[in-house]
N, C-alpha and C positions, 0 to 999 in steps of 0.2 A: 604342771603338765605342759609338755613341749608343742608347739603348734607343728611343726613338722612330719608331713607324710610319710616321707622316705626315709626310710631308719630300719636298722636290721631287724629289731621287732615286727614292724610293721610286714618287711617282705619278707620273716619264716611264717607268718600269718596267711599271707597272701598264698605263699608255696603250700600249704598245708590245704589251700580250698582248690587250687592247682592239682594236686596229689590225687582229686576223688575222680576223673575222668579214669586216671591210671588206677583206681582202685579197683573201680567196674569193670575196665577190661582185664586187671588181673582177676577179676573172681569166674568172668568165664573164659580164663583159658583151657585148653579144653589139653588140661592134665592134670595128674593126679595128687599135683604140687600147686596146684591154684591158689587152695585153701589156706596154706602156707605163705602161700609168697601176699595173699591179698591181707590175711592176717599181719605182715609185717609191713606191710605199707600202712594200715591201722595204729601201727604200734611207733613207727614213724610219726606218723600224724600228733600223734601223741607225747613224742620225745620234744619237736616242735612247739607243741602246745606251752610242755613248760617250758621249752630255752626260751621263748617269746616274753614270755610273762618275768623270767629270771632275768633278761638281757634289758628288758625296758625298765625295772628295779635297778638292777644294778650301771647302766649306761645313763641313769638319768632321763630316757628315750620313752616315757609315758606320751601318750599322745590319746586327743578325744577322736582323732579314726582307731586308734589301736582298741581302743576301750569297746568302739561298738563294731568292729570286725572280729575280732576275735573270738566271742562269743557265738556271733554269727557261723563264723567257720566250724567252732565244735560242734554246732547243730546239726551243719549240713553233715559232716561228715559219720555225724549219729545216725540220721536219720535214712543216710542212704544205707549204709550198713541195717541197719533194721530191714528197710525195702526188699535189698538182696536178701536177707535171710527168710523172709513172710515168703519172698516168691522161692527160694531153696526149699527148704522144709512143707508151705505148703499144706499145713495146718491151723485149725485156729485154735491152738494150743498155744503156737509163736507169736500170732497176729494180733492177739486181745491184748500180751504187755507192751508190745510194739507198738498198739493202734492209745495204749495209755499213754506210751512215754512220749510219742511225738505230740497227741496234741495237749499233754502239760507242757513242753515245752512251748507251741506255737501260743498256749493260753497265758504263760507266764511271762513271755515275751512283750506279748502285749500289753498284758499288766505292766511292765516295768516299762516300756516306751509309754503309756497313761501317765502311771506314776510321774515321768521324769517332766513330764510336761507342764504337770500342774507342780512342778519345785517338789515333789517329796520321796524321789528316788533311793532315795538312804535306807527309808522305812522298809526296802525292801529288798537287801542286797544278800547276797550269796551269804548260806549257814552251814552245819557244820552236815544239816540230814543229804541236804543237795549237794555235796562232796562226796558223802558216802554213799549215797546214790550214785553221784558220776562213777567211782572205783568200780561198785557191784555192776555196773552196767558195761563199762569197758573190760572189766573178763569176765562177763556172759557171750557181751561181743568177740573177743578173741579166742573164746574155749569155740564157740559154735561155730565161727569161718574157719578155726582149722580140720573143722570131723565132718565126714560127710553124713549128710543130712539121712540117717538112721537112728530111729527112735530108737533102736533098742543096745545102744552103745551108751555106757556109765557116765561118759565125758556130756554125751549131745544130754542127759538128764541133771544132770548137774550144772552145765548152759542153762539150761530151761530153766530151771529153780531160780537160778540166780536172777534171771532175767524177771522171774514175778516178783523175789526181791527188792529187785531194782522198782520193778512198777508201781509196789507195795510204797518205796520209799520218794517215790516220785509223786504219787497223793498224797501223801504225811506232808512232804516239803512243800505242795500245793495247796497245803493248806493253810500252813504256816503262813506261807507268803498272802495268803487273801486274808487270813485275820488281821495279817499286818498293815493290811491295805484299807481294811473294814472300813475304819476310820473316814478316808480320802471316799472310799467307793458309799458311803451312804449320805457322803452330805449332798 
C-alpha cells in the first residue's frame, strides 16, 4: 500500500464527493429534465466509484487515505440521494428504507472504525449480501431520480420495492457484520 496522497485514484474519489454539491443543484433544477440529468450525475459517481478502485489495482496506487475516503464518498453521495428523495416523494413509505439504510450504514461504520482500532478489522470486511445490497440500492436510486415523484407510475413502484429490498438486505448484512464482531463486542 503506497503512502502517497495524490494519485488519480485518490482524486476520481475526491471528484466524486465534489460531484454532490452539482448533484443537488441538478435535482432542483427547475425542468423537467432534472430528474435525468441528476440521475446521471449519480451514475457518474458511480462509473468513478469503480475506475478508482480499478485504477489503484491496477497502477499499484493503493493508499490508507484511498481506502478510508472512498467509502466515505459512496456514503455521502447515498445518503444525500436518499435525503432528496424522502423530501421529493414525501412519504413514509420512502422515509422508513431510507431512515434503515443510512443509519446501518452510519452503524456499520462505526463498527468497522471499532473494529480497526482494537487490530480486528478483517473480521469484518465487505461480503457478497453488502454488494448486492449496494446494486439493489443504486437502481432504486436511479429508477426513482429519474420519475417524477408519482405514486401511481409502475417505475416509482418498482423504485420503491427495490429500495425495501435494499433495506431488507441492509439488516441481513447488519447483521452479519455484528455476529462477526460478536466476538471483539462482548469481551
Amino acid at each position: 500500500m503506497s503512502n502517497k496522497i495524490v494519485s488519480i485514484p485518490n482524486i476520481l474519489t475526491a471528484a466524486r464527493i465534489l460531484l454532490i454539491p452539482c448533484f443537488v443543484v441538478a435535482f432542483y433544477l427547475p425542468t423537467k429534465n432534472a430528474g435525468t440529468i441528476t440521475a446521471a450525475i449519480f451514475c457518474l459517481a458511480g462509473v468513478t466509484d469503480w475506475l478508482d478502485g480499478f485504477l489503484a489495482r491496477k497502477l499499484n496506487q493503493s493508499t490508507r487515505f484511498g481506502a478510508f475516503l472512498d467509502p466515505v464518498a459512496d456514503k455521502l453521495i447515498v445518503a444525500v440521494a436518499l435525503v432528496l428523495l424522502v423530501g421529493e416523494y414525501g412519504r413514509v413509505w420512502i422515509t422508513i428504507p431510507a431512515a434503515i439504510i443510512v443509519s446501518r450504514e452510519i452503524a456499520i461504520s462505526a463498527l468497522r472504525e471499532w473494529m480497526a482500532e482494537i487490530g480486528q478489522r478483517s473480521n469484518i470486511s465487505v461480503n457478497y449480501i453488502g454488494k448486492l445490497k449496494t446494486v439493489i440500492q443504486i437502481i432504486s436510486i436511479i429508477i426513482l431520480l429519474t420519475q417524477p415523484a408519482d405514486w401511481h407510475l409502475s417505475l416509482v413502484k418498482i423504485g420503491v420495492i427495490l429500495m425495501y429490498c435494499a433495506a431488507f438486505l441492509t439488516l441481513w448484512s447488519m447483521i452479519v457484520y455484528m455476529r462477526a464482531a460478536s466476538g471483539a463486542l462482548t469481551e
